[in-house]
C-alpha positions in Angstrom: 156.7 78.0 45.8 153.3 77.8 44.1 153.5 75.8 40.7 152.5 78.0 37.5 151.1 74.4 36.2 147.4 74.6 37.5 143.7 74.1 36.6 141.9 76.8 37.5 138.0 77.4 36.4 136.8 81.2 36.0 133.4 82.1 37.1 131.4 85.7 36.7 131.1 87.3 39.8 127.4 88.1 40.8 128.2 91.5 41.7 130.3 92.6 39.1 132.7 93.5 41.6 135.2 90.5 42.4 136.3 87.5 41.8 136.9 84.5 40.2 138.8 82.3 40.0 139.2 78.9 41.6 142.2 76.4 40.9 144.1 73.1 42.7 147.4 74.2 43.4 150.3 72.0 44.1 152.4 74.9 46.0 154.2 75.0 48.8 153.8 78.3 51.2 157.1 77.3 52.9 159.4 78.6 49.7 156.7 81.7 49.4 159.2 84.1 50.8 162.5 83.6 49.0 160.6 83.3 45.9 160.9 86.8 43.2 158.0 89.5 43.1 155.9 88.5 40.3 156.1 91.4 37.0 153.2 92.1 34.9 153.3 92.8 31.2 150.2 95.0 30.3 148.3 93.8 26.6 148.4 97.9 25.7 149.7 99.9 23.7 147.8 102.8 25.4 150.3 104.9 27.8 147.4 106.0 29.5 146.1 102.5 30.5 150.3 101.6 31.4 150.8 104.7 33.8 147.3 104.3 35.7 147.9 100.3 36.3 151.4 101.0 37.2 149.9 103.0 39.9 147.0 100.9 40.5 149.0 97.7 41.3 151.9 99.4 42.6 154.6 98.4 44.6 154.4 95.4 41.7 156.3 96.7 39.0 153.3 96.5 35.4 155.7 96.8 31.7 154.2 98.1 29.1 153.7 95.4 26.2 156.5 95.1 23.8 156.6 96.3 20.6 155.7 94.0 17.5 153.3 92.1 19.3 149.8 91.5 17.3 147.1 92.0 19.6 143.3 90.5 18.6 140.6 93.0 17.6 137.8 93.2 20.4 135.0 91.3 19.8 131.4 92.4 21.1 130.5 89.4 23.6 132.0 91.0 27.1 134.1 92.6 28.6 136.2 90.3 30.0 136.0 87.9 26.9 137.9 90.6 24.9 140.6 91.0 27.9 141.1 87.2 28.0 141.7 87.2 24.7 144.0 90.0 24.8 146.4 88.6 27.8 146.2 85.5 26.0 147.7 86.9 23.1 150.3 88.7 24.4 151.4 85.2 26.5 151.3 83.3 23.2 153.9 85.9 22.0 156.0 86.0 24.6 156.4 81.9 24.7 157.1 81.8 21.4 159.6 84.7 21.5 161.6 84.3 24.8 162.9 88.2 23.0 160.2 89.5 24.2 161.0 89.3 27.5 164.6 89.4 27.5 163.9 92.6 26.6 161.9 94.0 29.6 164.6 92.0 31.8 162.8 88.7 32.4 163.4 85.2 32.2 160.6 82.6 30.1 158.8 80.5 32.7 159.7 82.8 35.1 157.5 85.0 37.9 155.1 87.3 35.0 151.9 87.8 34.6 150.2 88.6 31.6 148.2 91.5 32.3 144.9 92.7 29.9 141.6 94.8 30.2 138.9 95.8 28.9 136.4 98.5 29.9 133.8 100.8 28.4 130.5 103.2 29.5 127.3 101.8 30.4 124.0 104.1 30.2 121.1 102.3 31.7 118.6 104.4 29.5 120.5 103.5 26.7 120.0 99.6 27.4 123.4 99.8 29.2 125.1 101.3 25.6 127.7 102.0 24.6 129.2 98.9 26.5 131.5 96.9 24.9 131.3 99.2 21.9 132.2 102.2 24.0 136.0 102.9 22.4 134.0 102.6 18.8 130.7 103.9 19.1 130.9 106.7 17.0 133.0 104.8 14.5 135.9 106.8 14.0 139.3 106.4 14.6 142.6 107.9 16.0 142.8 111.1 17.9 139.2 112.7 17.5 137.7 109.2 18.6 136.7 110.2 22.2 135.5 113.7 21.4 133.2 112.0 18.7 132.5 108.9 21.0 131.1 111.5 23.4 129.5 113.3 21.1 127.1 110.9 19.7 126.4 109.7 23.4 125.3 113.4 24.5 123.5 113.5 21.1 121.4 110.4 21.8 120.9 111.0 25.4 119.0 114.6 24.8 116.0 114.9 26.5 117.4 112.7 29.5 117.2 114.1 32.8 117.6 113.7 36.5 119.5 111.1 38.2 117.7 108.5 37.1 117.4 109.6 33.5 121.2 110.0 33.3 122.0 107.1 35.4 125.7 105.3 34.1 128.6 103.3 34.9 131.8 102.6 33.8 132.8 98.5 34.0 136.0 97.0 34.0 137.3 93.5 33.2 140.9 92.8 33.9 142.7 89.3 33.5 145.8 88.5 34.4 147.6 85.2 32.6 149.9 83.1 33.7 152.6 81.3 31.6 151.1 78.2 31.8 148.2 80.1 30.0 145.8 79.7 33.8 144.0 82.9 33.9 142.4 84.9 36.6 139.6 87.5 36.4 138.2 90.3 38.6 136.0 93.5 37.8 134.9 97.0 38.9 132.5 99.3 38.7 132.1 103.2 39.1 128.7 104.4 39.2 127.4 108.3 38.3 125.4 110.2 35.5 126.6 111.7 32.6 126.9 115.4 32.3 124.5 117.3 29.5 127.9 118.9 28.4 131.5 117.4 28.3 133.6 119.3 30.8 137.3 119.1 32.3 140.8 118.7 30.1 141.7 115.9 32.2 141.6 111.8 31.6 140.9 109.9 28.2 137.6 108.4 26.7 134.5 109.8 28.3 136.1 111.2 31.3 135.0 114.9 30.7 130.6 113.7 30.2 131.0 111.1 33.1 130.3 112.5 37.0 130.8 110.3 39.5 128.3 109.4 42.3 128.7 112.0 45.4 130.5 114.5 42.9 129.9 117.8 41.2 133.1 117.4 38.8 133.4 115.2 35.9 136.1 112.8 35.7 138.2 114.8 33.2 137.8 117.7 36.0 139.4 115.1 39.0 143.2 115.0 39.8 144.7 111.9 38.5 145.6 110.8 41.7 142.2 110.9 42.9 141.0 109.0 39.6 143.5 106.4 40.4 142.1 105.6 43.7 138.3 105.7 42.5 138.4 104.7 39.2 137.0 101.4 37.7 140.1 100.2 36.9 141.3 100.8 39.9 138.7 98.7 41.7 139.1 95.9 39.5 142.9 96.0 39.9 142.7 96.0 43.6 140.0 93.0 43.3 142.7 90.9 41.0 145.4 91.7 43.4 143.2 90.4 46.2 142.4 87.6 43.7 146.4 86.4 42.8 147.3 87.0 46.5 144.6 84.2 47.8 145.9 81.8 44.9 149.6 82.4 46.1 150.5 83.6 42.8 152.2 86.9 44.1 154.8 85.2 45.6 157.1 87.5 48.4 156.2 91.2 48.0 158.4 93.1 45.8 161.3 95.4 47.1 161.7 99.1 45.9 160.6 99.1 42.1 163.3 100.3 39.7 163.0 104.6 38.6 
């Protein structure tokens, strides 16, 4: 069984697309397939984000983060430095409240992973803004925060046309973290323009401005299930499955996952 005691280095990938992480592992592949499907606790508390990853990573089985745990604010270096800090956080919780777990039905030190992202809109007119500030840009909070987010970017981008002039993508960063507080990295990318008007009822965020390469809908206009196989986060998820799966940190694949 692969040891959660490692030394792993992270590296950015030069693509923006995949992985990461390197590490010296003292496993042993011949336990692999008696060991227990690895679980992953998601750093939200956004039901959106817990659904889509649930479907994203599925057959693993992804919890939604318990309640009372503290989460840090995000920061404004990167992407993936505020989902680091994020899983992080949520692992430092959980180790010093085996509760936590217990709750969700899991045993401390055993097979969990620590699960965090972070993602945003990138307008290459706009010197790739909103980026990392793409949840706060318009600087309000609560329920009218994407409508106004939205807003101010349709506001500033007046005047912008064509494919180049409207040229965007979203970027995810997810990291997953081990107990042992190792951490592995992947990211995605969905490229397209944003619309000159927000349209759709669908999705969260910027999902009704935000048209996808080799589309005529915006996001907000998509069916979710067509979302979940496109999306950012969905690329980046697949990446750090690809990612945990080379490291032997999945462990046997899981059976049927609980209703």
């Amino acid at each position: 069984m692969p040891s959660w005691s490692v030394r792993e280095r992270a590296q950015r990938s030069t693509t923006g697309a995949a992985v990461v992480s390197t590490r010296d592992s003292r496993g042993d592949e011949a336990g692999a397939a008696e060991a227990p499907a690895v679980r992953f606790v998601l750093a939200s508390g956004n039901r959106h984000k817990t659904r889509e990853f649930g479907t994203i990573l599925a057959p693993f089985r992804v919890d939604a983060m318990p309640a009372g745990v503290e989460l840090p604010p995000e920061g404004s270096e990167s992407f993936a430095a505020n989902a680091r800090a994020k899983a992080e956080a949520l692992a430092r919780a959980a180790a010093a409240d085996p509760a936590l777990l217990t709750g969700l039905g899991l045993e401390p030190g055993g097979p969990v992973l620590y699960l965090a992202d972070d993602s945003g809109l990138e307008v290459e007119a706009l010197g790739w803004a909103p980026g990392v500030m793409s949840a706060r840009y318009a600087g309000v909070d609560g329920p009218g925060a994407d409508r106004a987010n939205y807003e101010r970017l349709l506001r500033e981008m007046r005047g912008l046309v064509g494919p180049l002039g409207r040229r965007a993508r979203f970027v995810c960063s997810v990291v997953a973290v081990t107990p042992a507080m190792t951490y592995h990295t992947a990211s995605g990318q969905w490229w397209g323009a944003i619309a000159e008007a927000p349209r759709g009822e669908g999705g969260f965020g910027y999902d009704p401005v935000f048209v996808p390469e080799g589309s005529t809908l915006s996001v907000a206009e998509w069916p979710q299930a067509a979302k979940d196989r496109s999306s950012h986060r969905a690329r980046a998820g697949r990446a750090l499955i690809d990612v945990l799966r080379g490291e032997g940190l999945l462990h046997a694949e899981p059976g049927p996952r609980p209703g």
